[in-house]
N, C-alpha and C positions, 0 to 999 in steps of 0.2 A: 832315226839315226842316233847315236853313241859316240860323242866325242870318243876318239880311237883309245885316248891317254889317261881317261876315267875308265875304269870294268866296271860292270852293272851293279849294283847291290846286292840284286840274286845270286850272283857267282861268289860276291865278299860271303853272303851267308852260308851257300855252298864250302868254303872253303871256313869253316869255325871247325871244325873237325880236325884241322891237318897240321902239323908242325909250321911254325915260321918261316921256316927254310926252305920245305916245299910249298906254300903259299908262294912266297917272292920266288921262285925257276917258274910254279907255273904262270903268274902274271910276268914274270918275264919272257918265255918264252912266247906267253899268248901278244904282248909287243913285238917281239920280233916278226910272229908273222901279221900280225896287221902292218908291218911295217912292209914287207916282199910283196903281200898279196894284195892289198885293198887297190880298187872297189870289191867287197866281196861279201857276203852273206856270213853270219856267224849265230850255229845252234847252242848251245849249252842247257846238257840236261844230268841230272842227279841219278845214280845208280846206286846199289848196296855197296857195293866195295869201290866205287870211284865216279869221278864227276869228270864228263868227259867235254871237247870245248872242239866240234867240226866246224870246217871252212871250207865254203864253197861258191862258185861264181853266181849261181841264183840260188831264188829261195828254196830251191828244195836240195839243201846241202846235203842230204842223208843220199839223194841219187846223186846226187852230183859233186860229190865230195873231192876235194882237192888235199886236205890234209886233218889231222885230229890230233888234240893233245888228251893223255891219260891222266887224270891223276892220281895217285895211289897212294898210303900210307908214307914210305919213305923213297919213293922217285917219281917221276913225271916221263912218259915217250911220246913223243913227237912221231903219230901214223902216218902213212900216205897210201892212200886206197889204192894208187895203180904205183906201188915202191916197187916192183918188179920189176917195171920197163925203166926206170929210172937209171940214168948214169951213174954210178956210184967208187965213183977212182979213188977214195980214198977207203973203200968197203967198211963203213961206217952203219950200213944198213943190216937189222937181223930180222930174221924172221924163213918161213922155209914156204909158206900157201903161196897158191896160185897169182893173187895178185899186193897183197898187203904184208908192207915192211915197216917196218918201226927203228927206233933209238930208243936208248934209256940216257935220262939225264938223270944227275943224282946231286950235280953242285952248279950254284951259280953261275960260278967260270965255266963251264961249259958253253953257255950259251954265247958266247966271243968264238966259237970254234967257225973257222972258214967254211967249212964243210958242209954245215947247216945251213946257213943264209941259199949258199949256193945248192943243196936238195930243195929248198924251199921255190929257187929260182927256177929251176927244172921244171920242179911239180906246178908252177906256174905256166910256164912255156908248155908244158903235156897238156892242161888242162885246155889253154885258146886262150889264156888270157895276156892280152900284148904287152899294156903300161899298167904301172901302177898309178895310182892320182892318191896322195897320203889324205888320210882322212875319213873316208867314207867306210865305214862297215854298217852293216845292217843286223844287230842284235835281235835273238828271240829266245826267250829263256823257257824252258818248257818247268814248271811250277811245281812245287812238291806233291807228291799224288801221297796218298795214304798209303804206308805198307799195311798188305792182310798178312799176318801170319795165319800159319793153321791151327785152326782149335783146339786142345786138347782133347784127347778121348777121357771122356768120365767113367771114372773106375764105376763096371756093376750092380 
């Protein structure tokens, strides 16, 4: 267990790469939903172009995914694996697949928008999950893997 109000190391190191400004939306944002959703499961893992941060009600958040943040050079979106079926009154959701909608946050104050707490609250209620009890997530960071690049070819 991960006090909710510290992020791991891994994700501070994860995130040396990225502007200020989207460092603090995404530890912002990743507080708001531990704030909606916990008890909950939480993966964070490293990719080339971003470090993404899935929440889900057990440990296998990847199937059972309830929401994801991106992060990217200059914005951060807030996913939700089933954003489709999702109410969305103030159509704040983008995206066109079968089941996965997104947001783009790009400023702080965004994240004060009503709209959000409340997809968040949705994606909750979709998932089974009743109450929240503040506190409890369950961190698992998956570790730097070595990038291969490919070889060059040696000239003749």
């Amino acid at each position: 267990m991960v006090p909710v109000s510290k992020p791991p190391a891994e994700l501070l190191e994860f995130f040396y790469r990225y502007a200020p400004a989207v460092q603090s939306l995404a530890l912002g944002l990743r507080r708001t939903i531990l704030d909606e959703l916990t008890p909950c499961h939480e993966y964070i893992f490293q990719m080339r172009s971003k470090v993404v941060l899935m929440y889900g009600p057990t440990p296998r958040v990847i199937k059972d995914n309830v929401c994801a943040i991106g992060v990217f050079a200059d914005h951060v979106t807030l996913g939700f694996h089933r954003g489709a079926d999702l109410d969305d009154p103030g159509g704040v959701l983008q995206g066109s697949g079968k089941t996965w909608r997104h947001l783009v946050l790009k400023k702080l104050s965004e994240l004060d928008r009503p709209e959000l707490r409340a997809l968040l609250r949705r994606a909750r209620r979709q998932a089974g999950l009743k109450r929240r009890r503040p506190g409890e997530v369950v961190t698992r960071v998956k570790g730097k893997s070595a990038m291969r690049w490919p070889t060059p070819a040696r000239p003749g």
